[in-house]
C-alpha positions as CSV (number, residue, x, y, z in Angstrom):
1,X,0.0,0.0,0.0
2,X,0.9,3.3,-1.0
3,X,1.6,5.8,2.3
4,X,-0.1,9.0,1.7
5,X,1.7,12.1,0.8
6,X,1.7,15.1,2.9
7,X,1.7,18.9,0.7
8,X,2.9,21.7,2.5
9,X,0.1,25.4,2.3
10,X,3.9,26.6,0.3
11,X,4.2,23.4,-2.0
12,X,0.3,23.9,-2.7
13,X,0.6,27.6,-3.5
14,X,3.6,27.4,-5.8
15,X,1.8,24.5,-7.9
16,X,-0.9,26.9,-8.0
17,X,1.5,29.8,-9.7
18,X,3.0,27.8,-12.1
19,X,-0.4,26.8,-13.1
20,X,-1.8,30.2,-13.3
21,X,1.5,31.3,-15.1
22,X,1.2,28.4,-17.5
23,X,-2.3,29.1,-18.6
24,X,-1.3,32.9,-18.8
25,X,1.1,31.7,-21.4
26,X,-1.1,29.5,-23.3
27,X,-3.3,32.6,-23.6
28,X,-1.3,34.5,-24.7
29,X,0.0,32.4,-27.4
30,X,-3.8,31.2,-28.2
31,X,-4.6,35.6,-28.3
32,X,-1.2,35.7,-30.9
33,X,-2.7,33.3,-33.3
34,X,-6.0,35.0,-33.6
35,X,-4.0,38.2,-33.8
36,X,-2.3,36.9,-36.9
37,X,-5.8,35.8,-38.5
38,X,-7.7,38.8,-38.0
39,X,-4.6,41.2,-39.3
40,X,-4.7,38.6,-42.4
41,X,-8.5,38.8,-42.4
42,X,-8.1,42.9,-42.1
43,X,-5.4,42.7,-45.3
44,X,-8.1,40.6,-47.6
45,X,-10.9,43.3,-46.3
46,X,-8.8,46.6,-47.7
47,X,-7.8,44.6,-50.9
48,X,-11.7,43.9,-51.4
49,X,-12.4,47.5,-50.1
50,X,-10.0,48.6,-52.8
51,X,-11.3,46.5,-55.7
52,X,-15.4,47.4,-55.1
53,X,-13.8,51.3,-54.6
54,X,-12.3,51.0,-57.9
55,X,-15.0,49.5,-59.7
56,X,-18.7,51.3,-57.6
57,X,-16.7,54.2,-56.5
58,X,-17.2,55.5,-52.8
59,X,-20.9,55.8,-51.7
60,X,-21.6,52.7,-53.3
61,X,-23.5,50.7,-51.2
62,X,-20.9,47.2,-51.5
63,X,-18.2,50.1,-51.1
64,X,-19.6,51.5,-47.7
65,X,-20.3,48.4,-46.4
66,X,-17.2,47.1,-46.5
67,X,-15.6,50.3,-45.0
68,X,-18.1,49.3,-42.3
69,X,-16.6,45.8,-41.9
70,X,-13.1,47.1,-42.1
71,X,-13.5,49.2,-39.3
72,X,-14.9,46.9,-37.2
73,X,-12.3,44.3,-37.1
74,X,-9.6,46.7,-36.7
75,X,-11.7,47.6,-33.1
76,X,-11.5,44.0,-32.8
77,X,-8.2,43.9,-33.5
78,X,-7.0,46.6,-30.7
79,X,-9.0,44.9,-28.2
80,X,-7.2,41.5,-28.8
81,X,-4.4,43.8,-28.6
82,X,-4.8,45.2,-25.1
83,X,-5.9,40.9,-24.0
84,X,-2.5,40.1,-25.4
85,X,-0.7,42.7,-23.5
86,X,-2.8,41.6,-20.4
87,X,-1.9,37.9,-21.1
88,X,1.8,38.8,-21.8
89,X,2.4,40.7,-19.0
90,X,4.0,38.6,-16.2
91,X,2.4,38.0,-12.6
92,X,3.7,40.4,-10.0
93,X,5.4,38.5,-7.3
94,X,3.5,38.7,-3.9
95,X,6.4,37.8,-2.1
């Protein structure tokens, strides 16, 4: 039989930081990749922007619409921004 193993309030609480500092991490990286998509999303957007601009003009409808759309995600964009630079940022130590 297997004698039971004692974990000291110290031993428990630095588990618990590398845990919460691993899943900042993760975070992060998981915030970086959608980063990357939307920006590539964003490029395809301006190109399309570009193209209806070209061929309606600007107060088209199509045109407007997509300036709309544009917009948008870049908000999006600056607010996975400021979550990355949350994630990023490193845990102050309480000690």
């Amino acid at each position: 039989m297997k004698a039971k193993q004692t974990i000291t309030p110290e031993q428990a609480a630095a588990g618990f930081d590398r845990g919460v500092t691993a899943l900042d991490e993760i975070r992060a990286m998981q915030i970086a990749e959608g980063l990357r998509l939307e920006s590539a999303k964003d490029h395809v957007s301006v190109r399309e922007h570009d193209r209806l601009e070209r061929k309606y003009g600007k107060e088209h409808p199509r045109t407007m619409a997509m300036a709309a759309k544009i917009e948008l995600s870049r908000s999006h964009i600056q607010a996975l921004v400021m979550e990355y630079a949350t994630a990023s940022t490193p845990r102050p130590d309480a000690g």
